[in-house]
N, C-alpha and C positions, 0 to 999 in steps of 0.2 A: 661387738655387735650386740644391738639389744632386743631380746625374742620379746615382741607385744602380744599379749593374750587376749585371748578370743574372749568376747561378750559371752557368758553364759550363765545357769541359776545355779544359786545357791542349793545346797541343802536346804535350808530353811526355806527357802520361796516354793521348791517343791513340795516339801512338807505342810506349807500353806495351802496350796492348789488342791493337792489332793485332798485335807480335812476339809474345803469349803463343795468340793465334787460329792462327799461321801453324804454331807450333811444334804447338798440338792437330792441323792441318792434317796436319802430317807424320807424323804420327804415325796419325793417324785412317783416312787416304786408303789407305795399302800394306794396314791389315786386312781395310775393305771389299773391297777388289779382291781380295786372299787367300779372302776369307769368297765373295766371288761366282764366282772359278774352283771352290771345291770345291765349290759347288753345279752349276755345269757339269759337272763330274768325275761328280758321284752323281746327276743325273741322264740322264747319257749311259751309267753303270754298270746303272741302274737300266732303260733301256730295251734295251739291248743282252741283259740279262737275260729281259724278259719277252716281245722278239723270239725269244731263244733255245727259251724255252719253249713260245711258242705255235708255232714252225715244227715242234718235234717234236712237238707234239702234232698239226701235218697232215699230216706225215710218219708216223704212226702209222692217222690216220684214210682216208687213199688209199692207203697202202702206197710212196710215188714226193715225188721235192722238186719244188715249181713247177720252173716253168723259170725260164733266167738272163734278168734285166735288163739293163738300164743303168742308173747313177744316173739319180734323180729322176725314174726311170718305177713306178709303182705294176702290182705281177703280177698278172693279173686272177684267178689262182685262188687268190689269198690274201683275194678279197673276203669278206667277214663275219670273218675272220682276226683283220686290220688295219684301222684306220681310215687310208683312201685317202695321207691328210697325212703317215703316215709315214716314207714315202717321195718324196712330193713337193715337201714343206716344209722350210725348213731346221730341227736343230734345235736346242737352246737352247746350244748351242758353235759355231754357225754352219756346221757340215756337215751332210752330208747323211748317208742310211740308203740301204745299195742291201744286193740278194738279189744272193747269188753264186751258182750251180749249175754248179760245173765251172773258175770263173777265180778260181784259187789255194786253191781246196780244193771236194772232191767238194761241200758243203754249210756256206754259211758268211754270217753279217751282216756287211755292211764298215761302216765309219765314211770317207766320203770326205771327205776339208777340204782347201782350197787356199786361203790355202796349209796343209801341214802344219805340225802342232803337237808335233813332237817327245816334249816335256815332256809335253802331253796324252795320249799314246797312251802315254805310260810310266805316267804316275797311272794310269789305265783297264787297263793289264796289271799293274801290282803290285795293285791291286783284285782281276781277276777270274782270275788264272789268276801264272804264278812272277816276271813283273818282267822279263821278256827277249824284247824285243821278235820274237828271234827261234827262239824255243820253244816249248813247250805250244800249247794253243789261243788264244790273242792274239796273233796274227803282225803285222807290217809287212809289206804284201804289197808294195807299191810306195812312191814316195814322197811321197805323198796318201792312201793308204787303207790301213786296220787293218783286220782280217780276225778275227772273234770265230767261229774253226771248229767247228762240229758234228759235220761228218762229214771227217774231212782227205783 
């Protein structure tokens, strides 16, 4: 009686598949993580923007800026403003959002993160304002929080 053997891989052809998987691997892995910081980037762009807009437009409707926070405290005259999370919640770069009135400019949204993201706070000022950290209205106010000024 003669046993026929089953079709299967080699050693080698496995060894093939997997070196040509590891190399897509290296290849694959640094774009995602590129493609998922610049979505961090324009969505932390994106909200420092529409923080922007919406404080001047309550700064235009009272005539006065809330008053100053702390991180992770929401300003209660910013209610119907903001939704509460704003500022309570982390956000999708892992900092936080705080109101400044008075700490490191007359009027200004921080990006607080600890730790800081150097790199990040430069994406985020070559976006919204000249790319120097310490110029224009995108300051490094310390060495955890960006300052996106309104009023300096």
């Amino acid at each position: 009686m003669r046993i026929i053997g089953r079709p299967a891989f080699s050693l080698v052809e496995l060894v093939v598949v997997i070196a040509i998987l590891a190399v897509l691997a290296t290849i694959a892995v640094p774009r995602l993580l590129k493609r998922s910081r610049e979505s961090q980037i324009a969505a932390t762009v994106r909200d420092l923007q529409m923080a922007y807009d919406t404080l001047q437009r309550y700064h235009i409707e009272h005539g006065s800026w809330p008053a100053d926070t702390q991180h992770k405290n929401f300003p209660p005259e910013l209610k119907g403003y903001f939704n509460e999370k704003f500022f309570t919640e982390k956000n999708s770069a892992g900092g936080w959002y705080d109101w400044n009135n008075g700490f490191g400019a007359q009027a200004a949204i921080a990006l607080w993160m600890q730790p800081a993201d150097l790199e990040f706070f430069r994406a985020i000022d070559r976006r919204l304002d000249d790319g120097n950290l310490s110029t224009g209205n995108v300051r490094k106010q310390d060495s955890k929080t960006l300052n996106y000024i309104i009023v300096p």
